[in-house]
Every structure is written in C-alpha cells, then in structure tokens.
C-alpha positions as CSV (number, residue, x, y, z in Angstrom):
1,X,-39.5,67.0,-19.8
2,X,-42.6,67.3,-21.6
3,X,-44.2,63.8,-23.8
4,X,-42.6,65.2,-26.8
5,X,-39.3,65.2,-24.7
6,X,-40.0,61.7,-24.2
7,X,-40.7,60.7,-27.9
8,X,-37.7,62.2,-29.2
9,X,-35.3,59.8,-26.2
10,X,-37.2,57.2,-27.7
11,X,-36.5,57.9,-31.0
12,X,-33.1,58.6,-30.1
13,X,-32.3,55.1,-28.3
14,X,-34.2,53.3,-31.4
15,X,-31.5,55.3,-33.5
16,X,-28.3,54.6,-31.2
17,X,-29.6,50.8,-31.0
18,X,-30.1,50.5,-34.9
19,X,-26.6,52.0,-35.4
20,X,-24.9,49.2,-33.2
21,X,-27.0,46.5,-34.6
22,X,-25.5,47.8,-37.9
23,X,-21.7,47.7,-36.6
24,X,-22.0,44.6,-35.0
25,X,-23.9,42.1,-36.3
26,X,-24.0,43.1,-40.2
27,X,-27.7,43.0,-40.4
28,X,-30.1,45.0,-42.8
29,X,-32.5,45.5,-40.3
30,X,-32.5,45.4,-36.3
31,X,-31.6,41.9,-34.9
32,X,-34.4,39.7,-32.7
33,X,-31.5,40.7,-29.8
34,X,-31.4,44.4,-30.6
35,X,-35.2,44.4,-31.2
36,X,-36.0,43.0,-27.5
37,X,-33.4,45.4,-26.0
38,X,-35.3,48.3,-28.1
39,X,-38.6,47.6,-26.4
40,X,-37.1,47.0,-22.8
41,X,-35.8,50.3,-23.4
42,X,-39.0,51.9,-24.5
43,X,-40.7,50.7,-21.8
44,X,-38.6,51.5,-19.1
45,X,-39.2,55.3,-20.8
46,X,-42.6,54.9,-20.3
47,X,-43.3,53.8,-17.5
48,X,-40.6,55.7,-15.9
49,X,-41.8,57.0,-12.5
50,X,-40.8,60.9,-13.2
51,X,-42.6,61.4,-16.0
52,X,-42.1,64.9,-16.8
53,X,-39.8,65.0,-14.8
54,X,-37.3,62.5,-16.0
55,X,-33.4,62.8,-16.0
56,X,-31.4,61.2,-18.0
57,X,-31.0,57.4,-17.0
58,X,-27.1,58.0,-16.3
59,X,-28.1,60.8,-14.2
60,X,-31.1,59.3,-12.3
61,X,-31.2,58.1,-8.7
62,X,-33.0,55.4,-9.6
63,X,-32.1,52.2,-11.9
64,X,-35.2,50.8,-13.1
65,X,-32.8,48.8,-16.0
66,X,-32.3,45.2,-14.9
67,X,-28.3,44.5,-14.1
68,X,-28.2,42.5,-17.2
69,X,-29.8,45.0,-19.6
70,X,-28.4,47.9,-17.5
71,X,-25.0,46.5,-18.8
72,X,-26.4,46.1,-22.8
73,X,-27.7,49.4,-23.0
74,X,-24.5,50.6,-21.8
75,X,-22.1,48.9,-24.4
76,X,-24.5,50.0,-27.4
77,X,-24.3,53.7,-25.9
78,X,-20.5,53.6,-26.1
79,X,-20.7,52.5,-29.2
80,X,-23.6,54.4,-31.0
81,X,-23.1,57.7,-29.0
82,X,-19.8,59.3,-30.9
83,X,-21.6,57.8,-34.4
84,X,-24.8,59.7,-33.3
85,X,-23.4,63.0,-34.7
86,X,-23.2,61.7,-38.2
87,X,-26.9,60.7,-38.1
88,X,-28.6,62.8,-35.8
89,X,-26.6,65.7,-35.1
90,X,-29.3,67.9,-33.2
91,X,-30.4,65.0,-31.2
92,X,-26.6,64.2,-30.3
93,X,-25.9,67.7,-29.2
94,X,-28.9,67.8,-27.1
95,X,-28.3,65.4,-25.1
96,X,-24.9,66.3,-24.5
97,X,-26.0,69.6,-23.3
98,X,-29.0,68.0,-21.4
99,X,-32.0,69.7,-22.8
C-alpha cells in the first residue's frame, strides 16, 4: 500500500462517516461526534505501524482502535458500507476485492 493507497482509505472513511452522519442524525454537515470519530480514524491511518504495508483494519493483527471507538467505527461501517456503492462505486468495489 503505497501513500496514495492511504489517502484514498482516508478519503473513503471520511465518505462512509459523512454518509452515517447524514442517516442518523439529520445534519447538513458532519456532527462534532462524527467529526472527532473522523480524525481518530485518520490518525489511527497515519500513524499506523505498517505503513506501506497496511491491511485492512478488519483484517489486521493488530487493534490500534480503542474498544470504545473500535465499536463506533464498526456500527458506521455497517451502516455506510452497502450505501457506499451509490456514492463511490470504485472505491466500494475496491475494497471489497482488497486492492
């Protein structure tokens, strides 16, 4: 997994979090909530201790989420995942093939 790799999970978890923000709490824009889940989340990418070599955080041997957050992220992937294919199709289908 290369940096740009990285960028587009980024943008990708930005997206699934903006889409559950949406569905659940009827705001036009992300929620203070949503918004500090969004930057655990990005950090946790960056400073994730395979770099390049990063699985996918259901896949990796390593939890770096904290039980609490772990458990947040988890509910707004349930959530955004199916609804990712309406608004980023290519990024949905990647990550569902794992590349």
């Amino acid at each position: 997994m290369d940096k740009d790799r990285i960028e587009m999970e980024k943008r990708v978890v930005n997206k699934m979090i903006e889409i559950y923000c949406k569905g659940h709490h009827n705001k036009a824009s992300v929620c203070s909530e949503c918004d500090a889940l969004a930057s655990y989340a990005l950090t946790r990418l960056e400073r994730c201790k395979f770099g390049s070599e990063k699985p996918f955080c259901s896949k990796c041997s390593v939890h770096c989420y904290s039980p609490e957050m772990r458990d947040r992220i988890r509910e707004v992937m349930r959530y955004s995942g199916p609804r990712m294919l309406f608004y980023e199709p290519v990024a949905a289908l990647r990550h569902l093939v794992g590349k």
